[in-house]
N, C-alpha and C positions, 0 to 999 in steps of 0.2 A: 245563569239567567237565560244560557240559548236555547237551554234544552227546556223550557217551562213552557206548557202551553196550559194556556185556561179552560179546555172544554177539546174532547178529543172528538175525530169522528166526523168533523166539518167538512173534509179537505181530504184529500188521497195523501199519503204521506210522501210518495215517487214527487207528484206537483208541487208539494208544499217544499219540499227541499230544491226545487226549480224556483220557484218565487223567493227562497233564503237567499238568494247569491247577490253576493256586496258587488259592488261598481264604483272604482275608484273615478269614471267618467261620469258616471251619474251624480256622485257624490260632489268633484268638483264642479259640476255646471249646478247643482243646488244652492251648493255654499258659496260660487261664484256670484252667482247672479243676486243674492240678500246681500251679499256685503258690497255687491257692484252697486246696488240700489240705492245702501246706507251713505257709502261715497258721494253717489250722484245728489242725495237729499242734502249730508252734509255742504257739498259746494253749494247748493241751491240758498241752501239758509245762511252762511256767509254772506252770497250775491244778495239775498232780497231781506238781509239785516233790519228793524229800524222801518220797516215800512208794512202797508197790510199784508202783504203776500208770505212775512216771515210764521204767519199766524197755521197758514192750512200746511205750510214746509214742516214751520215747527211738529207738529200735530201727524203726519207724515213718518217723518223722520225720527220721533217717538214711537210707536207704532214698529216700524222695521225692527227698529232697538231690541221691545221688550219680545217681537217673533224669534230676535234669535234664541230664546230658550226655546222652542221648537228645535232645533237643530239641537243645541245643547244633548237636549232627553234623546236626540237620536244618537248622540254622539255616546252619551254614556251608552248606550246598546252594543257602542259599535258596531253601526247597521249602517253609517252612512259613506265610508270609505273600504274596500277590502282589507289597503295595510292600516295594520292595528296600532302606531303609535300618529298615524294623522289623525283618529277619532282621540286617542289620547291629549295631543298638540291641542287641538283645536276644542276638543271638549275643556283643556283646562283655561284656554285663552277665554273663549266663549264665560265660562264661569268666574273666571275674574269681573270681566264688565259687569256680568247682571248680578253682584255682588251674592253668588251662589255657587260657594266653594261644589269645584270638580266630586270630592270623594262622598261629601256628605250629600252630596243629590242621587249620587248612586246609592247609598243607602239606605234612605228615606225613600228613592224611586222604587228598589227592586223591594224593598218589604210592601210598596202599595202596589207591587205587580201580584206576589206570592199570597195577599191576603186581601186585595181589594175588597171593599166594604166592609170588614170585618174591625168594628170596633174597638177591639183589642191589638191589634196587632199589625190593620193597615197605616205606613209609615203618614200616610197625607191624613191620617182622621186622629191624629194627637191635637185632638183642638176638643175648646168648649162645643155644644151643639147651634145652629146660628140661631139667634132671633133678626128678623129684619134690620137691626141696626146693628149686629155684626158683621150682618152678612154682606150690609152696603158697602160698612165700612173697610170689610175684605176687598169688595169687588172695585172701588173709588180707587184703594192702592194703600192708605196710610196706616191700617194694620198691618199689609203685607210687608211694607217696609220696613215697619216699626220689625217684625220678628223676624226680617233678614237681620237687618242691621245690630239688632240684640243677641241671635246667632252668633256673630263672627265676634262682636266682644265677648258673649259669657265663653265661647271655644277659647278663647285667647284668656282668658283666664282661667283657664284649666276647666270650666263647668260645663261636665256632659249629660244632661240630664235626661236623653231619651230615650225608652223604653225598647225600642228595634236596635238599639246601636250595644254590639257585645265591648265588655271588657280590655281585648286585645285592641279593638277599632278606635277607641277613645284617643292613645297619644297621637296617630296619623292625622286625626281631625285638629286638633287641636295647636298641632305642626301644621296644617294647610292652615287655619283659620289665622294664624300669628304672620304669614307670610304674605295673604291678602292683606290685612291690617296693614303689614310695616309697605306693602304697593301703596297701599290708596294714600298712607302718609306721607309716603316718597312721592304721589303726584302731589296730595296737597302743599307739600312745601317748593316745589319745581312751579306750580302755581303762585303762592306766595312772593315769591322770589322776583318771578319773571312779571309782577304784578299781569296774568293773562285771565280772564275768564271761561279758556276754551272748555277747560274739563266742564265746567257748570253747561254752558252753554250747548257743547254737543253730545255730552254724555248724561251727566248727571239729571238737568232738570228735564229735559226729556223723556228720561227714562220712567224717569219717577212719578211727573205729571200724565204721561200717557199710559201708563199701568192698567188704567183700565180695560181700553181696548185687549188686551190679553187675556186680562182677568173674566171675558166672556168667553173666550174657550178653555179655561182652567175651571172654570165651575160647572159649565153645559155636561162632563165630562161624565160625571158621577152625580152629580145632586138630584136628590130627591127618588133616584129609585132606590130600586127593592136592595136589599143586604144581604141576599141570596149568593150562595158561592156557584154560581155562575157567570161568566164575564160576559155571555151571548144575554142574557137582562139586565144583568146592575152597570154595564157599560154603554154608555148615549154615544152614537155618531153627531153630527150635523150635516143638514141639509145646507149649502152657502152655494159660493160660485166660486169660479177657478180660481180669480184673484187671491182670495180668503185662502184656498185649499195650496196655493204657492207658498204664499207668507207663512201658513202654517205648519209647512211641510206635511200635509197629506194627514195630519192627528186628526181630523175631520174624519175619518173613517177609524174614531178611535176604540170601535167593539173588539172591529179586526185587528189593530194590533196589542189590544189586550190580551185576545184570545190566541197569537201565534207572535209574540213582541221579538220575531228574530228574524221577521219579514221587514225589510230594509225599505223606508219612509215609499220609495217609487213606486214600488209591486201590491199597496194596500190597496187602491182603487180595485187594483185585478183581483186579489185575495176578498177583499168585499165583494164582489161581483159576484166570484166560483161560490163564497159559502152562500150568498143569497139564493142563486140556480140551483144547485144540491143537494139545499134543506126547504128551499120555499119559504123560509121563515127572514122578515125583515127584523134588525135589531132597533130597538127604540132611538127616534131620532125627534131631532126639533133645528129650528130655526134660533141663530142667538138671539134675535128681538123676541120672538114665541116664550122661548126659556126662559128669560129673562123679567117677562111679562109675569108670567104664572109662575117665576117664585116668588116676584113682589105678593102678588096677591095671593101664593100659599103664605107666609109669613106677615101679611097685615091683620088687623084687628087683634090684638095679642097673643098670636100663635106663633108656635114656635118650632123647630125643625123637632124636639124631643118629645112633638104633639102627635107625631104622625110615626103609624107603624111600620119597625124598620123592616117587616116580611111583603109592604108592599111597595109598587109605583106613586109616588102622589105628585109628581110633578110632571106632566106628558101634556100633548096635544090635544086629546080627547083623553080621560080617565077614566076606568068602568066604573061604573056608580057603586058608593061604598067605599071602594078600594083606598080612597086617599081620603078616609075620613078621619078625624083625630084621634086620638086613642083618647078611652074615657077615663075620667079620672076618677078617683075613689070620692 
Protein backbone atom coordinates (compact mmCIF):
# COMPACT_ATOMS: atom_id res chain seq x y z
CA UNK A 1 0.00 0.00 0.00
CA UNK A 2 3.12 2.59 0.40
CA UNK A 3 4.11 2.37 -2.85
CA UNK A 4 0.41 3.02 -4.65
CA UNK A 5 -0.14 6.35 -5.64
CA UNK A 6 -3.40 7.51 -7.57
CA UNK A 7 -2.29 9.90 -10.21
CA UNK A 8 1.49 10.42 -10.89
CA UNK A 9 3.14 13.63 -11.96
CA UNK A 10 1.49 16.00 -9.06
CA UNK A 11 4.40 16.28 -6.87
CA UNK A 12 8.40 16.07 -7.46
CA UNK A 13 9.16 12.52 -6.32
CA UNK A 14 12.74 14.00 -4.10
CA UNK A 15 9.55 16.27 -2.01
CA UNK A 16 7.15 13.64 -2.04
CA UNK A 17 9.51 11.24 -0.16
CA UNK A 18 10.29 14.43 2.26
CA UNK A 19 6.50 14.81 3.06
CA UNK A 20 6.47 10.47 3.50
CA UNK A 21 8.51 10.72 6.75
CA UNK A 22 6.56 9.29 9.92
CA UNK A 23 6.89 11.11 13.36
CA UNK A 24 6.68 9.07 16.29
CA UNK A 25 6.28 13.10 17.93
CA UNK A 26 3.95 14.07 15.67
CA UNK A 27 2.15 10.90 15.97
CA UNK A 28 2.07 10.90 19.83
CA UNK A 29 0.96 14.53 20.26
CA UNK A 30 -2.11 13.62 17.67
CA UNK A 31 -3.20 10.52 19.39
CA UNK A 32 -2.33 12.26 22.62
CA UNK A 33 -4.28 15.02 22.49
CA UNK A 34 -8.01 12.99 20.88
CA UNK A 35 -7.72 10.67 23.60
CA UNK A 36 -6.41 13.62 26.18
CA UNK A 37 -9.74 15.21 24.96
CA UNK A 38 -11.95 11.88 25.13
CA UNK A 39 -10.69 11.64 28.98
CA UNK A 40 -11.46 15.21 29.70
CA UNK A 41 -15.22 14.77 28.14
CA UNK A 42 -15.47 11.54 29.77
CA UNK A 43 -14.84 13.24 33.51
CA UNK A 44 -16.96 16.03 32.35
CA UNK A 45 -19.98 13.71 31.67
CA UNK A 46 -19.52 11.85 34.98
CA UNK A 47 -19.36 15.49 36.75
CA UNK A 48 -22.55 16.96 35.00
CA UNK A 49 -24.40 13.39 35.05
CA UNK A 50 -28.36 13.83 35.48
CA UNK A 51 -28.45 17.47 34.80
CA UNK A 52 -28.77 19.72 31.34
CA UNK A 53 -25.14 20.08 30.74
CA UNK A 54 -24.66 16.15 30.38
CA UNK A 55 -26.72 16.64 26.96
CA UNK A 56 -23.89 18.99 24.87
CA UNK A 57 -20.75 16.59 27.07
CA UNK A 58 -22.92 13.75 26.00
CA UNK A 59 -23.03 14.89 22.41
CA UNK A 60 -19.13 15.90 22.62
CA UNK A 61 -17.86 13.06 23.90
CA UNK A 62 -19.65 11.03 21.10
CA UNK A 63 -18.23 12.92 18.55
CA UNK A 64 -14.41 12.53 19.80
CA UNK A 65 -15.54 8.54 20.08
CA UNK A 66 -16.66 7.98 16.61
CA UNK A 67 -13.25 10.59 15.18
CA UNK A 68 -11.08 8.21 16.41
CA UNK A 69 -11.76 6.05 13.23
CA UNK A 70 -9.80 8.79 11.74
CA UNK A 71 -6.66 7.83 13.36
CA UNK A 72 -7.74 4.13 13.01
CA UNK A 73 -7.56 4.65 8.89
CA UNK A 74 -4.31 6.32 9.64
CA UNK A 75 -3.03 3.71 11.72
CA UNK A 76 -3.79 0.97 9.26
CA UNK A 77 -1.45 3.01 6.82
CA UNK A 78 1.01 3.13 9.31
CA UNK A 79 1.59 6.79 8.66
CA UNK A 80 0.87 7.94 12.03
CA UNK A 81 3.89 6.61 14.24
CA UNK A 82 7.42 5.77 12.61
CA UNK A 83 7.77 2.39 14.80
CA UNK A 84 5.61 0.01 13.06
CA UNK A 85 4.06 -2.04 15.86
CA UNK A 86 2.71 1.34 17.83
CA UNK A 87 0.32 1.83 14.55
CA UNK A 88 -0.10 -1.92 15.01
CA UNK A 89 -0.95 -1.45 19.09
CA UNK A 90 -3.07 1.21 18.74
CA UNK A 91 -4.58 0.46 15.34
CA UNK A 92 -6.03 -2.85 16.93
CA UNK A 93 -6.97 -0.97 20.33
CA UNK A 94 -8.52 1.69 18.31
CA UNK A 95 -10.62 -1.14 16.30
CA UNK A 96 -11.88 -2.81 19.15
CA UNK A 97 -13.79 0.28 20.49
CA UNK A 98 -15.43 1.38 17.24
CA UNK A 99 -16.50 -2.27 16.93
CA UNK A 100 -14.14 -2.41 13.52
CA UNK A 101 -11.98 -5.32 13.59
CA UNK A 102 -8.04 -4.19 12.80
CA UNK A 103 -7.45 -6.67 9.69
CA UNK A 104 -10.82 -6.40 7.95
CA UNK A 105 -10.61 -2.39 7.70
CA UNK A 106 -7.37 -2.88 6.11
CA UNK A 107 -8.92 -4.85 3.57
CA UNK A 108 -11.88 -3.41 2.78
CA UNK A 109 -9.70 0.01 3.23
CA UNK A 110 -6.68 -0.83 0.78
CA UNK A 111 -9.09 -2.50 -2.02
CA UNK A 112 -11.08 1.16 -1.85
CA UNK A 113 -7.57 2.81 -2.06
CA UNK A 114 -6.52 0.46 -5.22
CA UNK A 115 -10.02 0.69 -7.06
CA UNK A 116 -11.78 3.68 -5.72
CA UNK A 117 -15.14 4.28 -7.41
CA UNK A 118 -14.97 1.31 -9.27
CA UNK A 119 -18.07 -0.60 -8.77
CA UNK A 120 -16.77 -3.87 -9.02
CA UNK A 121 -14.10 -3.95 -7.00
CA UNK A 122 -13.95 -0.70 -4.61
CA UNK A 123 -13.96 -2.36 -1.05
CA UNK A 124 -16.51 0.76 0.45
CA UNK A 125 -19.09 0.28 -2.86
CA UNK A 126 -20.21 -3.40 -1.81
CA UNK A 127 -23.49 -1.85 -0.96
CA UNK A 128 -26.91 -1.47 -2.70
CA UNK A 129 -26.91 2.12 -4.79
CA UNK A 130 -28.57 4.87 -2.07
CA UNK A 131 -32.03 6.07 -2.47
CA UNK A 132 -32.77 8.86 0.10
CA UNK A 133 -33.82 6.57 2.61
CA UNK A 134 -30.78 4.53 2.51
CA UNK A 135 -28.79 6.94 2.32
CA UNK A 136 -30.35 8.78 5.62
CA UNK A 137 -30.40 5.83 7.12
CA UNK A 138 -26.40 5.24 6.52
CA UNK A 139 -25.78 8.74 7.58
CA UNK A 140 -28.28 8.81 11.13
CA UNK A 141 -25.87 5.60 12.15
CA UNK A 142 -28.53 2.57 12.41
CA UNK A 143 -27.59 0.76 9.04
CA UNK A 144 -24.05 1.41 9.84
CA UNK A 145 -24.39 -0.35 12.92
CA UNK A 146 -26.73 -2.71 11.88
CA UNK A 147 -23.70 -4.09 9.24
CA UNK A 148 -20.83 -3.64 11.75
CA UNK A 149 -22.39 -5.58 14.25
CA UNK A 150 -23.69 -8.34 11.71
CA UNK A 151 -19.96 -8.26 10.51
CA UNK A 152 -18.34 -9.58 13.55
CA UNK A 153 -21.31 -12.21 14.08
CA UNK A 154 -21.59 -13.69 10.52
CA UNK A 155 -16.99 -13.65 10.73
CA UNK A 156 -17.55 -15.52 13.97
CA UNK A 157 -19.50 -17.78 12.40
CA UNK A 158 -17.39 -18.74 9.83
CA UNK A 159 -19.31 -16.52 6.94
CA UNK A 160 -17.05 -14.53 4.57
CA UNK A 161 -18.91 -13.38 1.95
CA UNK A 162 -16.88 -10.55 0.39
CA UNK A 163 -15.89 -10.24 -2.92
CA UNK A 164 -12.15 -8.27 -2.19
CA UNK A 165 -11.38 -10.61 0.61
CA UNK A 166 -8.93 -13.74 -1.01
CA UNK A 167 -9.33 -17.23 0.16
CA UNK A 168 -6.14 -17.41 2.38
CA UNK A 169 -7.50 -13.87 4.26
CA UNK A 170 -10.83 -15.52 5.49
CA UNK A 171 -9.45 -17.82 8.69
CA UNK A 172 -7.39 -14.52 10.15
CA UNK A 173 -10.79 -12.59 9.85
CA UNK A 174 -12.65 -14.81 11.21
CA UNK A 175 -10.00 -15.53 14.28
CA UNK A 176 -10.06 -11.58 14.79
CA UNK A 177 -13.94 -11.26 14.52
CA UNK A 178 -14.39 -14.36 17.40
CA UNK A 179 -11.82 -12.60 19.59
CA UNK A 180 -13.75 -9.17 19.52
CA UNK A 181 -16.93 -10.98 20.19
CA UNK A 182 -15.62 -13.12 23.12
CA UNK A 183 -14.03 -8.97 24.41
CA UNK A 184 -17.21 -7.38 24.12
CA UNK A 185 -18.87 -10.58 26.01
CA UNK A 186 -16.22 -10.45 28.65
CA UNK A 187 -17.19 -6.63 29.23
CA UNK A 188 -20.86 -7.42 28.97
CA UNK A 189 -20.58 -9.83 31.72
CA UNK A 190 -17.81 -7.69 33.89
CA UNK A 191 -20.91 -5.26 33.46
CA UNK A 192 -23.52 -7.60 34.54
CA UNK A 193 -21.85 -8.72 37.34
CA UNK A 194 -20.65 -5.51 38.75
CA UNK A 195 -24.28 -4.31 38.16
CA UNK A 196 -22.30 -0.77 36.34
CA UNK A 197 -23.53 1.06 33.43
CA UNK A 198 -20.27 2.53 32.48
CA UNK A 199 -19.53 0.59 29.18
CA UNK A 200 -23.25 1.95 27.95
CA UNK A 201 -22.71 5.10 29.36
CA UNK A 202 -19.23 6.20 27.99
CA UNK A 203 -18.86 3.90 25.21
CA UNK A 204 -21.43 2.37 23.70
CA UNK A 205 -24.45 4.82 23.62
CA UNK A 206 -22.29 7.54 22.57
CA UNK A 207 -20.84 6.14 20.08
CA UNK A 208 -23.73 4.84 18.44
CA UNK A 209 -26.13 7.76 19.05
CA UNK A 210 -23.45 10.38 17.76
CA UNK A 211 -22.38 8.32 14.51
CA UNK A 212 -23.71 10.77 12.63
CA UNK A 213 -21.62 13.51 13.10
CA UNK A 214 -18.85 11.21 11.41
CA UNK A 215 -20.91 9.80 9.01
CA UNK A 216 -20.60 13.59 7.43
CA UNK A 217 -17.15 13.11 6.60
CA UNK A 218 -17.48 9.35 5.62
CA UNK A 219 -19.96 10.22 2.80
CA UNK A 220 -18.61 13.99 1.71
CA UNK A 221 -15.60 11.65 0.72
CA UNK A 222 -16.63 10.12 -2.53
CA UNK A 223 -20.47 10.67 -3.07
CA UNK A 224 -21.88 11.67 -6.04
CA UNK A 225 -18.84 12.21 -8.33
CA UNK A 226 -17.61 11.03 -11.25
CA UNK A 227 -16.40 6.90 -11.28
CA UNK A 228 -13.47 8.03 -13.35
CA UNK A 229 -10.11 6.24 -12.30
CA UNK A 230 -8.81 9.36 -11.21
CA UNK A 231 -8.45 10.15 -7.61
CA UNK A 232 -7.61 14.09 -8.43
CA UNK A 233 -11.94 14.03 -9.49
CA UNK A 234 -13.66 11.15 -7.94
CA UNK A 235 -12.03 12.12 -4.50
CA UNK A 236 -13.87 15.42 -2.48
CA UNK A 237 -11.66 17.43 0.09
CA UNK A 238 -13.73 19.60 2.52
CA UNK A 239 -13.67 22.99 3.08
CA UNK A 240 -14.27 23.18 7.44
CA UNK A 241 -12.08 24.91 10.18
CA UNK A 242 -9.19 23.68 12.11
CA UNK A 243 -11.32 22.43 14.87
CA UNK A 244 -12.96 19.80 12.26
CA UNK A 245 -9.49 19.41 10.38
CA UNK A 246 -7.98 18.12 14.30
CA UNK A 247 -10.76 15.89 15.19
CA UNK A 248 -10.44 14.59 11.82
CA UNK A 249 -6.93 14.12 11.50
CA UNK A 250 -6.28 16.18 8.43
CA UNK A 251 -8.90 13.42 5.96
CA UNK A 252 -10.34 16.91 5.09
CA UNK A 253 -7.68 17.09 2.51
CA UNK A 254 -8.82 13.78 1.43
CA UNK A 255 -7.97 14.06 -2.66
CA UNK A 256 -4.38 14.23 -1.30
CA UNK A 257 -4.12 11.54 0.43
CA UNK A 258 -5.93 9.35 -1.82
CA UNK A 259 -3.71 10.33 -4.50
CA UNK A 260 -0.13 9.73 -2.41
CA UNK A 261 -2.00 7.68 0.87
CA UNK A 262 1.78 7.28 2.34
CA UNK A 263 1.94 10.89 3.21
CA UNK A 264 1.47 10.70 7.08
CA UNK A 265 -2.08 12.56 8.33
CA UNK A 266 0.45 16.12 9.29
CA UNK A 267 2.09 16.71 5.86
CA UNK A 268 -1.50 16.63 3.84
CA UNK A 269 -2.24 20.28 4.37
CA UNK A 270 1.44 20.95 2.75
CA UNK A 271 1.01 17.93 0.02
CA UNK A 272 -2.48 19.68 -0.84
CA UNK A 273 -1.01 23.16 -0.99
CA UNK A 274 2.29 21.87 -3.44
CA UNK A 275 -0.22 19.73 -5.81
CA UNK A 276 -2.75 22.90 -5.91
CA UNK A 277 0.68 25.52 -6.88
CA UNK A 278 2.03 22.98 -9.48
CA UNK A 279 -1.02 22.07 -11.35
CA UNK A 280 -3.12 25.12 -10.80
CA UNK A 281 -5.95 22.76 -10.60
CA UNK A 282 -8.33 22.79 -7.35
CA UNK A 283 -9.75 19.25 -6.57
CA UNK A 284 -13.46 19.24 -5.93
CA UNK A 285 -14.49 20.26 -2.57
CA UNK A 286 -17.72 21.29 -0.40
CA UNK A 287 -18.76 22.31 2.73
CA UNK A 288 -20.43 19.31 5.14
CA UNK A 289 -23.75 21.26 5.38
CA UNK A 290 -23.42 22.26 1.29
CA UNK A 291 -22.90 18.26 0.59
CA UNK A 292 -25.06 17.40 2.63
CA UNK A 293 -27.83 19.81 1.44
CA UNK A 294 -27.50 18.70 -2.36
CA UNK A 295 -27.43 15.15 -1.76
CA UNK A 296 -30.83 15.45 0.04
CA UNK A 297 -31.99 17.26 -2.78
CA UNK A 298 -30.10 14.94 -5.51
CA UNK A 299 -32.11 11.97 -3.99
CA UNK A 300 -35.59 13.53 -3.32
CA UNK A 301 -38.41 13.31 -5.45
CA UNK A 302 -37.81 9.61 -6.30
CA UNK A 303 -34.45 9.58 -7.62
CA UNK A 304 -32.05 7.63 -6.80
CA UNK A 305 -28.20 7.44 -6.84
CA UNK A 306 -28.47 4.51 -9.94
CA UNK A 307 -30.43 7.74 -11.76
CA UNK A 308 -27.32 9.49 -12.29
CA UNK A 309 -24.42 8.91 -14.65
CA UNK A 310 -21.52 7.18 -13.06
CA UNK A 311 -18.88 9.15 -15.83
CA UNK A 312 -20.02 12.36 -14.20
CA UNK A 313 -20.10 14.84 -11.00
CA UNK A 314 -23.73 15.29 -9.94
CA UNK A 315 -23.16 16.27 -6.48
CA UNK A 316 -20.99 19.70 -6.25
CA UNK A 317 -21.33 23.23 -5.47
CA UNK A 318 -22.24 24.65 -8.76
CA UNK A 319 -22.80 21.64 -11.40
CA UNK A 320 -22.25 22.42 -15.21
CA UNK A 321 -25.54 22.19 -16.54
CA UNK A 322 -26.38 18.73 -17.93
CA UNK A 323 -23.69 17.07 -16.31
CA UNK A 324 -25.72 15.83 -13.23
CA UNK A 325 -28.75 15.05 -15.02
CA UNK A 326 -30.41 11.53 -14.63
CA UNK A 327 -29.84 9.09 -16.90
CA UNK A 328 -32.84 8.26 -19.17
CA UNK A 329 -34.64 5.51 -18.89
CA UNK A 330 -35.91 3.31 -21.69
Amino acid sequence: MEGFVGRRGLIEAKRLRGLSQRSNARGALQMGSHVGALVATGIALSLNWGTVWAVPVFMAHGTLLNFLYAGQHELSHATVFRTRWLNEAFGRAIGFLMLYPRNFDQLQHFAHHRYTQDWTRDGELERPRYTLRSFLLWVLGPTYWYSRIRRILRFSAGIVTERYIREAERPGLIREARLHLAGYLAIAGVSIAAGSWAAVTYWLAPLMLMKWTHQFQNTIEHFGLTHADDTWVNTRSTRTNALMRWVSWNMQYHTAHHTYPAVPFHALPELHREIVARTGTEPPSMTYLGFMGASIRALSGGRGEADYPEDATWIADTVPAGSAAPAAHA
